[in-house]
gemmi code that builds the backbone of each chain (N, CA, C; Angstrom):
import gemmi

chains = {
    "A": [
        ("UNK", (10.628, 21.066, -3.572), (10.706, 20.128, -4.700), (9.849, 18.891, -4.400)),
        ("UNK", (9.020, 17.905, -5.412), (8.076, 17.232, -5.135), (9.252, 15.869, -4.712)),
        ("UNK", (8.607, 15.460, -4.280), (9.115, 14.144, -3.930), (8.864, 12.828, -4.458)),
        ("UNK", (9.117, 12.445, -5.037), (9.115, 10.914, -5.970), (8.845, 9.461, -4.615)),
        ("UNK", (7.782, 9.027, -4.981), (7.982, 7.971, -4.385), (7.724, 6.503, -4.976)),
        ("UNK", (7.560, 5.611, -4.333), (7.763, 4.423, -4.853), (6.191, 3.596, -4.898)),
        ("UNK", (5.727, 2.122, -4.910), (4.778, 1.855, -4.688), (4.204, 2.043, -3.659)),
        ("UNK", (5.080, 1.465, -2.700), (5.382, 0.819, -1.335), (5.116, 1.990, -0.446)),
        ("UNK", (5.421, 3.455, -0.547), (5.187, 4.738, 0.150), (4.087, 5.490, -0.543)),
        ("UNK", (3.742, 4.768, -1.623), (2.447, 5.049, -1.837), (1.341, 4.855, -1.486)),
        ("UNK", (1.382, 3.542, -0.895), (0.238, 2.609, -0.615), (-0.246, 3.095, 0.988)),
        ("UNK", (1.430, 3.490, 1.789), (1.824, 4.017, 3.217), (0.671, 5.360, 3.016)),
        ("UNK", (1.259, 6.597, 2.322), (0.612, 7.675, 1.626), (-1.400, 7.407, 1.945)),
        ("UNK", (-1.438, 5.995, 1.236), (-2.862, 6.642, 1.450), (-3.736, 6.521, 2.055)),
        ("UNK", (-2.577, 5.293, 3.051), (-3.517, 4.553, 4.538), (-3.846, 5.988, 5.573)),
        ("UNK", (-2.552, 7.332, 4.707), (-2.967, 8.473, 5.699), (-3.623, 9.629, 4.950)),
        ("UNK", (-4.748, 9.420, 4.187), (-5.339, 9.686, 3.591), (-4.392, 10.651, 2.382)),
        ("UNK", (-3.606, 10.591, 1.715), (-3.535, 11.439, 0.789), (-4.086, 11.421, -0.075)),
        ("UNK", (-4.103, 12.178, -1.058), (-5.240, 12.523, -2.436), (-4.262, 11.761, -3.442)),
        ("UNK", (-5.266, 11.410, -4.124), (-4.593, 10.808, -5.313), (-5.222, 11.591, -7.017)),
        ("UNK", (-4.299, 12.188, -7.590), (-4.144, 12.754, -8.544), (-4.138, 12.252, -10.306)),
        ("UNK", (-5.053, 11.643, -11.080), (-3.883, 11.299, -12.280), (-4.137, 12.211, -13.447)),
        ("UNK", (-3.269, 12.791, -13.627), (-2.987, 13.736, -14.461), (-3.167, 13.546, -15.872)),
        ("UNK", (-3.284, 12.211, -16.303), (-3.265, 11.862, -17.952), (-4.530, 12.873, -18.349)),
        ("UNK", (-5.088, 12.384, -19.561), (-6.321, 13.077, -20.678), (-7.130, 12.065, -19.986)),
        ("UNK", (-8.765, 12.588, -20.106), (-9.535, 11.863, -19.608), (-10.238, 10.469, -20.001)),
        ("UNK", (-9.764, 10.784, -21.090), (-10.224, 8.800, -22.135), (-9.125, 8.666, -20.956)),
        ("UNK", (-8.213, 8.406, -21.015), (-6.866, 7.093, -20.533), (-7.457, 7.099, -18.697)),
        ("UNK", (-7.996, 8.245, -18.235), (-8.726, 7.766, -16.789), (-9.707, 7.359, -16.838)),
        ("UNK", (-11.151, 7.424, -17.550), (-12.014, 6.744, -17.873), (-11.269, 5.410, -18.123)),
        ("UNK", (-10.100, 5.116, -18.693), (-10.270, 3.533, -19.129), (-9.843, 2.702, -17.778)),
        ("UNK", (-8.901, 3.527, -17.009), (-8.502, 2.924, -16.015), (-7.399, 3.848, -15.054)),
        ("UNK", (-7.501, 3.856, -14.350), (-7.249, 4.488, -13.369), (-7.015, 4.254, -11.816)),
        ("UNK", (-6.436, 4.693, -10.738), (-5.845, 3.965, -9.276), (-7.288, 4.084, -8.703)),
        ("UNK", (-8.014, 3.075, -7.577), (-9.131, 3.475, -6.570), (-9.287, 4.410, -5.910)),
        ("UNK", (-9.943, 5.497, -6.268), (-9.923, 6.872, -5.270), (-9.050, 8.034, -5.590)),
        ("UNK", (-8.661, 7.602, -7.067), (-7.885, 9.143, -7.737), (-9.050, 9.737, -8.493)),
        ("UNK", (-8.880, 11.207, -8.376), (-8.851, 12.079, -9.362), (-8.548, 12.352, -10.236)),
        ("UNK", (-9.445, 13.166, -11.408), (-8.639, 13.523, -12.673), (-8.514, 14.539, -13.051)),
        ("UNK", (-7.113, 15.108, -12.707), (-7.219, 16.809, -13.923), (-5.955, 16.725, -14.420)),
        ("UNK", (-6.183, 16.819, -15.567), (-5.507, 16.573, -16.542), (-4.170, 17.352, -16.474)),
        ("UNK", (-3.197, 17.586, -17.047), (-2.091, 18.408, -16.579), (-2.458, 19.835, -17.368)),
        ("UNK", (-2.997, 18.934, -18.771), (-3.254, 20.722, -19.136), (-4.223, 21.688, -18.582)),
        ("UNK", (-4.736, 20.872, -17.768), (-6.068, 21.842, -16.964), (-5.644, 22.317, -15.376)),
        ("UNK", (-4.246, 21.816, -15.229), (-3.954, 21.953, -14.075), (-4.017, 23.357, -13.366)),
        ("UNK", (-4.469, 24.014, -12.454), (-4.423, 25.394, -12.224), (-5.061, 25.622, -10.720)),
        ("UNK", (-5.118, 26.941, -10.202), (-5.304, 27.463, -9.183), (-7.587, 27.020, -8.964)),
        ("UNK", (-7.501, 27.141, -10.029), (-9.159, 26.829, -9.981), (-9.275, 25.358, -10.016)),
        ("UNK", (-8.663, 24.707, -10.979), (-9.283, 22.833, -11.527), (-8.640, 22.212, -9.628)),
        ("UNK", (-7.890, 23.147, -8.675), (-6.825, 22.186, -7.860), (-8.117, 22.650, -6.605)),
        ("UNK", (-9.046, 23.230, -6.800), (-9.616, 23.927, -5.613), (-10.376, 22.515, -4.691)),
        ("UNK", (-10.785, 21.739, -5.486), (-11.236, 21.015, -4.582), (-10.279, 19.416, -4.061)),
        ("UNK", (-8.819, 19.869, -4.182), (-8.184, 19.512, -3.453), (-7.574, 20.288, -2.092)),
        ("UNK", (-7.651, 19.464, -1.074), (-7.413, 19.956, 0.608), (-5.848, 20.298, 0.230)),
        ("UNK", (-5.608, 21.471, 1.185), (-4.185, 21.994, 1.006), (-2.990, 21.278, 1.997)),
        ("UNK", (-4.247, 20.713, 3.272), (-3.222, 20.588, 4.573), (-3.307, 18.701, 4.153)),
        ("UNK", (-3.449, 18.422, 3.385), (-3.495, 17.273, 3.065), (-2.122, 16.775, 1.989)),
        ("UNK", (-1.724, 15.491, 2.040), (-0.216, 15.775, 1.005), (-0.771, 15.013, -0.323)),
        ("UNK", (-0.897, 15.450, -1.730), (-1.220, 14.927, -2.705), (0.099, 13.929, -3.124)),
        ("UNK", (-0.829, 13.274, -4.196), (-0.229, 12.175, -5.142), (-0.387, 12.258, -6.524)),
        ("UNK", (0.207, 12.750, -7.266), (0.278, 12.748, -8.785), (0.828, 11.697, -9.134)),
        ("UNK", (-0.084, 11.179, -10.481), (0.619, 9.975, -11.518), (0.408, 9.708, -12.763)),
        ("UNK", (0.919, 9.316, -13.451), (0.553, 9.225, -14.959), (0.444, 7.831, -15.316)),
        ("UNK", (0.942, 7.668, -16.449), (1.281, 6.098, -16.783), (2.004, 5.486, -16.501)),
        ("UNK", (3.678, 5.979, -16.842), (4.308, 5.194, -16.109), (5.425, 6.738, -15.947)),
        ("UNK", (6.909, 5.808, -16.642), (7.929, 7.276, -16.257), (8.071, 7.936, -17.504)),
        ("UNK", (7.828, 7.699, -18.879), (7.518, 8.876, -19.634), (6.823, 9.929, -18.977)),
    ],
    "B": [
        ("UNK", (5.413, 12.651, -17.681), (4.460, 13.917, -17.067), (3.691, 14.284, -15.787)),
        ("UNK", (4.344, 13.305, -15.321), (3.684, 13.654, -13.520), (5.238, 14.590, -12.714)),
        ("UNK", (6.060, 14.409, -13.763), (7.294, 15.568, -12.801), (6.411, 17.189, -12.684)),
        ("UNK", (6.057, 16.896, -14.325), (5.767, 18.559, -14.206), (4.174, 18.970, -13.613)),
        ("UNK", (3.425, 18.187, -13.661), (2.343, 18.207, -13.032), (2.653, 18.631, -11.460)),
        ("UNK", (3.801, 17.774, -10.384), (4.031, 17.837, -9.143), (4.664, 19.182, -9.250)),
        ("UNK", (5.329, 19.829, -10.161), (6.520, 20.757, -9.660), (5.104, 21.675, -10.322)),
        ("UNK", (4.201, 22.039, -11.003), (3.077, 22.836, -11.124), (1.884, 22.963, -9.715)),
        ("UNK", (1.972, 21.880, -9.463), (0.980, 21.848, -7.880), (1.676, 22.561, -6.881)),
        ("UNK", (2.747, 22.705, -6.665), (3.874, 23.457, -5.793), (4.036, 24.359, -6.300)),
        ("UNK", (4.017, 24.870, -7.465), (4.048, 26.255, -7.946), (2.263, 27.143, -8.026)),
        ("UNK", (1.686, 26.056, -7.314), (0.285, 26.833, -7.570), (-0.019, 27.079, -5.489)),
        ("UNK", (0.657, 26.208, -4.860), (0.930, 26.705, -3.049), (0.825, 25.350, -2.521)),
        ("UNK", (0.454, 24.182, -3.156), (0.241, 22.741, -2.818), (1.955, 22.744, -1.800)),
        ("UNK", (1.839, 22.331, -0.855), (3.483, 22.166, 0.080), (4.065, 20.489, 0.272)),
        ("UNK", (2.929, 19.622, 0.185), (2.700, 18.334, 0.268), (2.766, 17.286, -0.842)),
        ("UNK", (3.585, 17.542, -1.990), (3.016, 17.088, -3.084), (4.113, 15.579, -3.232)),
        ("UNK", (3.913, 14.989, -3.925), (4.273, 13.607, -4.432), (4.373, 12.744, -5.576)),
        ("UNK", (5.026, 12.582, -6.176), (5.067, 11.563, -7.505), (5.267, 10.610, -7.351)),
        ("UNK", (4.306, 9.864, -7.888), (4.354, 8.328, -8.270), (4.588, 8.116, -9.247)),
        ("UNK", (6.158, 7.982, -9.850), (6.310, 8.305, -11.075), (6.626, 7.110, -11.865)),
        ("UNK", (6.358, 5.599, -11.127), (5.861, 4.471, -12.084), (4.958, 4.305, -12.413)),
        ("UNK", (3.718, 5.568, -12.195), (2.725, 4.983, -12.126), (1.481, 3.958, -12.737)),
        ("UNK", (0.310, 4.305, -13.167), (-0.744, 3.024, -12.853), (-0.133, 2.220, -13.763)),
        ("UNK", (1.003, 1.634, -14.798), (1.480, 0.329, -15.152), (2.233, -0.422, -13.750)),
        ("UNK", (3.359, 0.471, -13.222), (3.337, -0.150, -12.445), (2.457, -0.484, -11.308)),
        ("UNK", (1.352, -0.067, -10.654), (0.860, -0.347, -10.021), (-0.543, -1.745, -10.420)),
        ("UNK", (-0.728, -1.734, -11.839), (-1.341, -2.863, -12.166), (-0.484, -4.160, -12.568)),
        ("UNK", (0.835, -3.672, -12.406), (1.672, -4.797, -13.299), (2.470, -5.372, -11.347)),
        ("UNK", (1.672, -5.335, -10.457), (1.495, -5.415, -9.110), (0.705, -6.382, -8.644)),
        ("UNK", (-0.391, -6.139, -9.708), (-1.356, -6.890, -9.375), (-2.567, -6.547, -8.592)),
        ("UNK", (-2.102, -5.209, -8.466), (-3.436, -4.191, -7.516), (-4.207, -3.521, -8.163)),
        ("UNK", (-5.661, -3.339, -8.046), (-6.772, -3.043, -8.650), (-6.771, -1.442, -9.291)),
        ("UNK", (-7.242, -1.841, -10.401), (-7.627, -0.744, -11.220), (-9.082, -0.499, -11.631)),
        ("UNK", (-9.410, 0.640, -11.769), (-10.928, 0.782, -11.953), (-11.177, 1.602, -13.035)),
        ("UNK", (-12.418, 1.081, -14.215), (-12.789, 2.387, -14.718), (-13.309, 1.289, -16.263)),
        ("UNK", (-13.473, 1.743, -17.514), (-13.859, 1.115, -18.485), (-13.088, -0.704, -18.641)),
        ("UNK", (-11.845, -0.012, -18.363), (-10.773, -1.335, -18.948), (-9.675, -1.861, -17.398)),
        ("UNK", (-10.622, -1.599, -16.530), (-10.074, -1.684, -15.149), (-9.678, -3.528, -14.637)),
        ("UNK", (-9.538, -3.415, -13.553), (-9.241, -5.127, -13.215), (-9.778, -6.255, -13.189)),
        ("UNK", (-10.976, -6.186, -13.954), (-12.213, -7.145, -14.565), (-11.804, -8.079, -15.872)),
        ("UNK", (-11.087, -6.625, -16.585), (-10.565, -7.540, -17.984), (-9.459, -7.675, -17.839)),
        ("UNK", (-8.397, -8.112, -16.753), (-6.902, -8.223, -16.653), (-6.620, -9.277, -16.461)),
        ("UNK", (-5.739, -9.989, -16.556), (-5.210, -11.646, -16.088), (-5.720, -11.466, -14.498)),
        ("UNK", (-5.501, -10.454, -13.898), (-5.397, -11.065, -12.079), (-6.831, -10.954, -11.482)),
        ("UNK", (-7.652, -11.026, -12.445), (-8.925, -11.178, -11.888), (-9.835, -12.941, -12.070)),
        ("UNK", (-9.068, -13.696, -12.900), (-9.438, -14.622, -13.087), (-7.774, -15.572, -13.091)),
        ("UNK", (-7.122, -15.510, -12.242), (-6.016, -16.012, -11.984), (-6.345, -17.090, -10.792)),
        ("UNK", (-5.517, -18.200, -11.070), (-5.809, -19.562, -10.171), (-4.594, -18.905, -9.269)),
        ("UNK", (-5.156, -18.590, -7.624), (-4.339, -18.215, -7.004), (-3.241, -19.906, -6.060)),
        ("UNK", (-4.044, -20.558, -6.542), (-3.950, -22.127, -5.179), (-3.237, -22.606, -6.414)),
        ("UNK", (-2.282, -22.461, -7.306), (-1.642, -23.397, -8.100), (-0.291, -23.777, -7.209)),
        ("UNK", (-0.118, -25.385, -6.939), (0.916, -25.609, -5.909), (2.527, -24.958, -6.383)),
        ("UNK", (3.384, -24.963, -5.425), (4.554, -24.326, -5.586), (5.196, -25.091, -4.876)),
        ("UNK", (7.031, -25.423, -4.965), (7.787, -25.921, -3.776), (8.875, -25.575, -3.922)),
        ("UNK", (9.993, -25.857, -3.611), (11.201, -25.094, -3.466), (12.450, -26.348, -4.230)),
        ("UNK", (13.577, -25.539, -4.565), (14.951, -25.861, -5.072), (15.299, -27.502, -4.809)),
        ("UNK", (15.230, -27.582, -3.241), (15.337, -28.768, -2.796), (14.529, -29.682, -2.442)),
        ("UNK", (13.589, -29.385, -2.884), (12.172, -30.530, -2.691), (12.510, -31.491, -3.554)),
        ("UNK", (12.504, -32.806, -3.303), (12.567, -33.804, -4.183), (11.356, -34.086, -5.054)),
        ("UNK", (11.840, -34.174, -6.480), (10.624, -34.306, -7.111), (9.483, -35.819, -7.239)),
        ("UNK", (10.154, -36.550, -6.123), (9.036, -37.947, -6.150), (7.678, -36.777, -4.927)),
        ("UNK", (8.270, -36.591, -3.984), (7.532, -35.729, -3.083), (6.650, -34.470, -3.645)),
        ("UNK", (6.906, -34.404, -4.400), (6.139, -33.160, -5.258), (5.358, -33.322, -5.965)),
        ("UNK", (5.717, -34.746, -6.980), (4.603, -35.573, -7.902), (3.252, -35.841, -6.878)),
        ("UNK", (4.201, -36.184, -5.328), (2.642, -37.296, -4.529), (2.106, -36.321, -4.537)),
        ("UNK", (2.218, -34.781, -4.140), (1.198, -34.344, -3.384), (0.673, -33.101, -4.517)),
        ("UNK", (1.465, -33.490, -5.765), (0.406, -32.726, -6.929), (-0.700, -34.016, -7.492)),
        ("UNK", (-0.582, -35.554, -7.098), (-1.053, -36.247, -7.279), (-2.685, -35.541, -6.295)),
        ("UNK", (-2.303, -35.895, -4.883), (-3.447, -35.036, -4.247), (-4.265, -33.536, -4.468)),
        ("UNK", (-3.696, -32.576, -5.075), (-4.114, -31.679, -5.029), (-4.890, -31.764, -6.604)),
        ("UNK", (-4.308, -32.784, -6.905), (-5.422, -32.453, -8.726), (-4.307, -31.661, -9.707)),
        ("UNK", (-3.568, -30.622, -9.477), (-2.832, -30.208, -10.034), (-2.509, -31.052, -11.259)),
        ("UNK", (-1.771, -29.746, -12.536), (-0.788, -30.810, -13.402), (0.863, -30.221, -13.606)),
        ("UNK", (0.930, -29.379, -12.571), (2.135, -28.490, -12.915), (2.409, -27.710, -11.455)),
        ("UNK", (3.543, -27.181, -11.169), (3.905, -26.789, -10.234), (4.920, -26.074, -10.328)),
        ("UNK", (5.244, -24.827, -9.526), (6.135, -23.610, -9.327), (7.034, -24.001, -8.531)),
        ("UNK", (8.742, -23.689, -8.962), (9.618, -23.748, -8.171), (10.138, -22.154, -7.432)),
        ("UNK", (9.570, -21.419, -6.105), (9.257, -20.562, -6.023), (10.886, -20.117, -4.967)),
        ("UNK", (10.995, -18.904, -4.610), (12.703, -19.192, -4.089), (11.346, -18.320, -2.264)),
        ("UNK", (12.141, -18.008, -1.500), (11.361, -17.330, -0.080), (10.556, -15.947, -0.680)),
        ("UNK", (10.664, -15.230, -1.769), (10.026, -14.043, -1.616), (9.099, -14.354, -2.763)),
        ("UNK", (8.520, -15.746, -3.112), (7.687, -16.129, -4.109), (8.095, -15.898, -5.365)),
        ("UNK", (9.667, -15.464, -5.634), (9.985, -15.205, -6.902), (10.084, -16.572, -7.767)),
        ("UNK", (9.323, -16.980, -8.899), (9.485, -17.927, -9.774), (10.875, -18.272, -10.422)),
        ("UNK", (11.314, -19.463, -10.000), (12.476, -20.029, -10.422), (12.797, -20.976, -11.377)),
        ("UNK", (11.141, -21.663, -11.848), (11.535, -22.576, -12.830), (9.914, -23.806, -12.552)),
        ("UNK", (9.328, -24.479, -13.491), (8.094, -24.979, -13.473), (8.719, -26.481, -13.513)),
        ("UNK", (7.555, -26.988, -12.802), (7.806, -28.314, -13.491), (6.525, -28.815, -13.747)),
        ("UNK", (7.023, -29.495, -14.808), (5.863, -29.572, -16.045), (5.730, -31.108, -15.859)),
        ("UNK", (4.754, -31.186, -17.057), (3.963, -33.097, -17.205), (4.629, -34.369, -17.539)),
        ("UNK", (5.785, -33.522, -18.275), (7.245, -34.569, -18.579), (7.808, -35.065, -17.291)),
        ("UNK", (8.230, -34.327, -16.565), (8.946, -34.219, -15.147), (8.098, -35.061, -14.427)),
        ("UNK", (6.775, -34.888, -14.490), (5.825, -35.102, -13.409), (5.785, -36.365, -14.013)),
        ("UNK", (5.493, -36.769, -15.280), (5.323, -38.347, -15.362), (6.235, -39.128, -15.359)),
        ("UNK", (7.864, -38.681, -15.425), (9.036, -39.094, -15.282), (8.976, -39.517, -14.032)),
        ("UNK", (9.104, -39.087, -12.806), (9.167, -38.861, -11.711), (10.512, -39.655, -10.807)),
        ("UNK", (11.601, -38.401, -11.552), (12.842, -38.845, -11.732), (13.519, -38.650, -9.849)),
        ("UNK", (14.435, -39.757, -9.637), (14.888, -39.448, -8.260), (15.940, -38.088, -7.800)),
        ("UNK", (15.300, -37.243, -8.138), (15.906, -35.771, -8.194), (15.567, -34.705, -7.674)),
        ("UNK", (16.001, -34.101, -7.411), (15.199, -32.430, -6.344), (14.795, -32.122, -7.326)),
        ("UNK", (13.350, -30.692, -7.194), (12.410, -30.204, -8.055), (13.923, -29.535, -9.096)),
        ("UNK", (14.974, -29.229, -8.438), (15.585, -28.034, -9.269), (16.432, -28.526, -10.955)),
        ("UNK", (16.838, -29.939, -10.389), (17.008, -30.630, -11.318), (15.878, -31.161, -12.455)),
        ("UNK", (14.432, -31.156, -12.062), (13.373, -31.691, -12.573), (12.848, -30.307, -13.418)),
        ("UNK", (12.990, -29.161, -12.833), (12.420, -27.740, -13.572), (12.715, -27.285, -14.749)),
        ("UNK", (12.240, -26.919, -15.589), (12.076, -26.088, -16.526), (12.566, -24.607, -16.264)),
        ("UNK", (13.682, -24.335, -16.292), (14.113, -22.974, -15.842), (13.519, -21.594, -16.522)),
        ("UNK", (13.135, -20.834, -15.839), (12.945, -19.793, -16.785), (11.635, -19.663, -17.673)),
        ("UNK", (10.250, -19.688, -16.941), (9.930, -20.261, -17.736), (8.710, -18.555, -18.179)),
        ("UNK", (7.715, -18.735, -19.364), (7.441, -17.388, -20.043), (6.318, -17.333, -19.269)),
        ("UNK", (6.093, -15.737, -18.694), (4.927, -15.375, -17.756), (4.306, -14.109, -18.395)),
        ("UNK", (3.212, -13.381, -17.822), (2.561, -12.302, -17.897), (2.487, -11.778, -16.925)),
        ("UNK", (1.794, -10.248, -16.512), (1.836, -9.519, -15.586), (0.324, -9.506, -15.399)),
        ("UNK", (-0.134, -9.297, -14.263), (-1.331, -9.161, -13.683), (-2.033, -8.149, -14.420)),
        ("UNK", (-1.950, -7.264, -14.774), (-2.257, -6.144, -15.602), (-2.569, -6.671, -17.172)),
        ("UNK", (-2.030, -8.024, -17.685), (-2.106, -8.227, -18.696), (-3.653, -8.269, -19.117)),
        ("UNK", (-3.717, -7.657, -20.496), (-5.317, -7.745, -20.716), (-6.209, -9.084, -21.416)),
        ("UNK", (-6.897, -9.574, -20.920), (-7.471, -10.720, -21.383), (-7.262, -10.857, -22.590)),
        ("UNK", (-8.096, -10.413, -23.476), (-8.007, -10.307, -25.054), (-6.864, -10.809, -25.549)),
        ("UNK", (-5.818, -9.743, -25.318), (-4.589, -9.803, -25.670), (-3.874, -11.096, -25.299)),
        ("UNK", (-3.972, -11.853, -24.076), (-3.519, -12.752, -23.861), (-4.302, -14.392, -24.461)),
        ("UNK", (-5.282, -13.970, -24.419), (-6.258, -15.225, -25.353), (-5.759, -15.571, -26.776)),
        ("UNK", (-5.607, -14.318, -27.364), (-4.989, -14.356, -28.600), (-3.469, -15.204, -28.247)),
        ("UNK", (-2.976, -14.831, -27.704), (-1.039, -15.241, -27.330), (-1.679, -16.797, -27.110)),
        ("UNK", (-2.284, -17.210, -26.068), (-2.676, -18.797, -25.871), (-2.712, -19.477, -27.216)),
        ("UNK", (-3.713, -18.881, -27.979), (-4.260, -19.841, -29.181), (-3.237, -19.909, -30.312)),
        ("UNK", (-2.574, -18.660, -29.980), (-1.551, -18.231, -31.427), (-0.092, -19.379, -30.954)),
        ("UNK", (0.213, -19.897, -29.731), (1.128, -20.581, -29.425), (0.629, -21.819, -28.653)),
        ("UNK", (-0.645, -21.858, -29.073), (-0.904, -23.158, -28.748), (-0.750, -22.987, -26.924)),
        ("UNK", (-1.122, -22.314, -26.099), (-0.759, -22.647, -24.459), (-2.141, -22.674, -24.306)),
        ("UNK", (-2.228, -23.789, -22.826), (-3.441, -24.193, -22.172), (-3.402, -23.045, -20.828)),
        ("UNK", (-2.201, -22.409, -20.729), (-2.237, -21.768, -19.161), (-0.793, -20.687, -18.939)),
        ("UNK", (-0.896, -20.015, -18.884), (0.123, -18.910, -18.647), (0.460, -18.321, -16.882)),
        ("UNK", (1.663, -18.582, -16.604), (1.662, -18.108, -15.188), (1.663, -16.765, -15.038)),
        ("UNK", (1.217, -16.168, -13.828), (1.170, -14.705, -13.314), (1.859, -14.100, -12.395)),
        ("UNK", (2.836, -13.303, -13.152), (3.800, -12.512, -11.791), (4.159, -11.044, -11.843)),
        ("UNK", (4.214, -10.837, -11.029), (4.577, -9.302, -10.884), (6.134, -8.915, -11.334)),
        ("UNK", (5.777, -7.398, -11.300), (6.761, -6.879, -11.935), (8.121, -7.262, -11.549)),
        ("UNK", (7.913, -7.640, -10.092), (8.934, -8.006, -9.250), (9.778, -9.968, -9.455)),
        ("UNK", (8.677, -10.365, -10.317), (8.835, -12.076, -10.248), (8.079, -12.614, -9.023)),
        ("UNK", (7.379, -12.566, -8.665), (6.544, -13.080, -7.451), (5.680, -13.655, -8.079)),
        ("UNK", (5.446, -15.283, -7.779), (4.401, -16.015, -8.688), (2.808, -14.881, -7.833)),
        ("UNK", (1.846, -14.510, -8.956), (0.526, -14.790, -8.275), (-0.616, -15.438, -8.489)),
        ("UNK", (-0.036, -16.246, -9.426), (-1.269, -17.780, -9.914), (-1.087, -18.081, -11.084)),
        ("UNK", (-2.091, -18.615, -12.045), (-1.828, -19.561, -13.240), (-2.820, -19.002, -13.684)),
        ("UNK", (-3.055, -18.484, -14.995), (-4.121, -18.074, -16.061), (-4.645, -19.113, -16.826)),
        ("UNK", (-5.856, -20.279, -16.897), (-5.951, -20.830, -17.883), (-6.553, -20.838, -18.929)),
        ("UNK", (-6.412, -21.063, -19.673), (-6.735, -20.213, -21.414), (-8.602, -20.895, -20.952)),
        ("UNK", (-9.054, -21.764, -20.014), (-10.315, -21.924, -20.457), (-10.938, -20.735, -19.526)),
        ("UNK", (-10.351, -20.601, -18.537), (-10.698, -19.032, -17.697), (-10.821, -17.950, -18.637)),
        ("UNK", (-9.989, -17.808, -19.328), (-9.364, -16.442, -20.025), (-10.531, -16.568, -21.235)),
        ("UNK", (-10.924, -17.530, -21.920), (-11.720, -17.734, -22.913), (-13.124, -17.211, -22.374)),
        ("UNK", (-13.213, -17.853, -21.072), (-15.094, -17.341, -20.853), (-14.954, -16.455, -20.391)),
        ("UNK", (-14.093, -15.779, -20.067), (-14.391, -14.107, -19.199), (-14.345, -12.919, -20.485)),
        ("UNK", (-13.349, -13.993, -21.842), (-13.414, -12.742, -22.921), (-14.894, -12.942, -23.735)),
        ("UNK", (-15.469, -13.923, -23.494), (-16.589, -14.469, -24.194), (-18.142, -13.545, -23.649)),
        ("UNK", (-18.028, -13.639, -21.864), (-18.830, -12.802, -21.151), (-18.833, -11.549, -21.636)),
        ("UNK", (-17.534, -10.820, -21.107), (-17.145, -9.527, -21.549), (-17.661, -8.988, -23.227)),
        ("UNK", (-17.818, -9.642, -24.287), (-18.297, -9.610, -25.119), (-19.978, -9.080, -25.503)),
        ("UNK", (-20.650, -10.164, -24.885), (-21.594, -10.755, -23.980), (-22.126, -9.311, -24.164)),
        ("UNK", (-21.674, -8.826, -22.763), (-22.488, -8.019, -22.464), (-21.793, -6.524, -22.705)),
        ("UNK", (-21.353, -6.539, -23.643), (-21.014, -5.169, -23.909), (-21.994, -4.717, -24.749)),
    ],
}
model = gemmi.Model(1)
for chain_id, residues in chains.items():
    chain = gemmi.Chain(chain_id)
    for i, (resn, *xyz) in enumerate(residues, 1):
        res = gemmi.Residue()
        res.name, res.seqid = resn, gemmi.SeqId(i, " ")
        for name, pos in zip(("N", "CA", "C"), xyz):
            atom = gemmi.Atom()
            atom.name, atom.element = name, gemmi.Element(name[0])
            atom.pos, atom.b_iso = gemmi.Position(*pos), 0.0
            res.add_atom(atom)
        chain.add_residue(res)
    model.add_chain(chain)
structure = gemmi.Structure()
structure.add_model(model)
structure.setup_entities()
């Protein structure tokens, strides 16, 4: 099960390099978005769009907020 | 939508996965940088007066007047140990300069924005209520400076500019 974290273990997260993920549509990452995330969208999410994320590495997904 | 995004990355062999599931509002409403068309260029915390003085509950407010006298200042934050904003004291107070601790002299409670706030949007709020300067705090209440509408005016004026 994914694990929810907070700012604060986020910030921890990426001093050890994790990937950063944001899942919204691509206007709303074009407008703004975290330093050093990615974008695939959720509906594009899949075994191919995830390939050039590292496996032995721990990702970070995010959206907007908690909607 | 980042639950199902994380519980889809784990269903695709990802073992490492993570949600940040306040994410980028809360992380701009932080005060930490955002990038991209409408990133941390056009937000309050990029043109935020970080050196606006602050003092505490029990500071007497003759002591607070002298040394906003020195600093140029016209206003000052009553801030508690974790920089959370407790109450301003303003030009009344300051020209009063009543024999009283800041806490008695403050303005309790007083109306802020978040670092994330977008210029535009807040230029409009200045002019529409008449404010010269809006304070900046995080989601948490942590002062992180003073916005002043003549800052906020030329950065929406630039931004214009050169779009």
């Amino acid at each position: 099960m994914p694990t929810a974290v907070d700012r604060a273990r986020l910030r921890q997260l990426l001093r050890e390099d994790a990937q950063l993920v944001e899942v919204l549509p691509r206007a709303e990452y074009r407008d703004e978005h975290l330093r050093g995330a990615i974008n695939i969208p959720l509906k594009e999410l899949d075994a191919k769009t995830t390939r050039q994320l590292k496996r032995t590495q721990p990702v970070v997904v995010y959206c907007h907020d908690y909607t | 939508m980042s639950p199902r995004a994380a519980s889809r990355l784990e269903s695709i062999g990802f073992e490492q996965v993570y949600d940040y599931v306040a994410g980028k509002a809360d992380w701009g409403s932080a005060g930490l940088p955002l990038e991209g068309q409408n990133g941390s260029e056009t937000r309050a915390s990029a043109h935020v007066r970080e050196d606006v003085p602050t003092c505490r509950l029990d500071d007497r407010l003759h002591d607070v007047c002298e040394q906003l006298d020195e600093s140029g200042w016209d206003t000052c934050f009553v801030v508690d140990d974790q920089r959370v904003v407790l109450g301003r004291i303003g030009r009344r107070a300051i020209r009063g300069r009543a024999d009283v601790s800041a806490e008695q002299g403050m303005t309790s409670g007083p109306s802020t924005i978040r670092p994330s706030a977008r210029l535009h949007d807040v230029v409009e709020r200045m002019r529409r209520q008449n404010l010269t300067n809006l304070p900046v705090t995080t989601s948490e209440g942590q002062l992180v400076g003073l916005l002043l509408r003549e800052d906020a005016e030329r950065a929406v004026a630039d931004a214009e500019r050169t779009r």
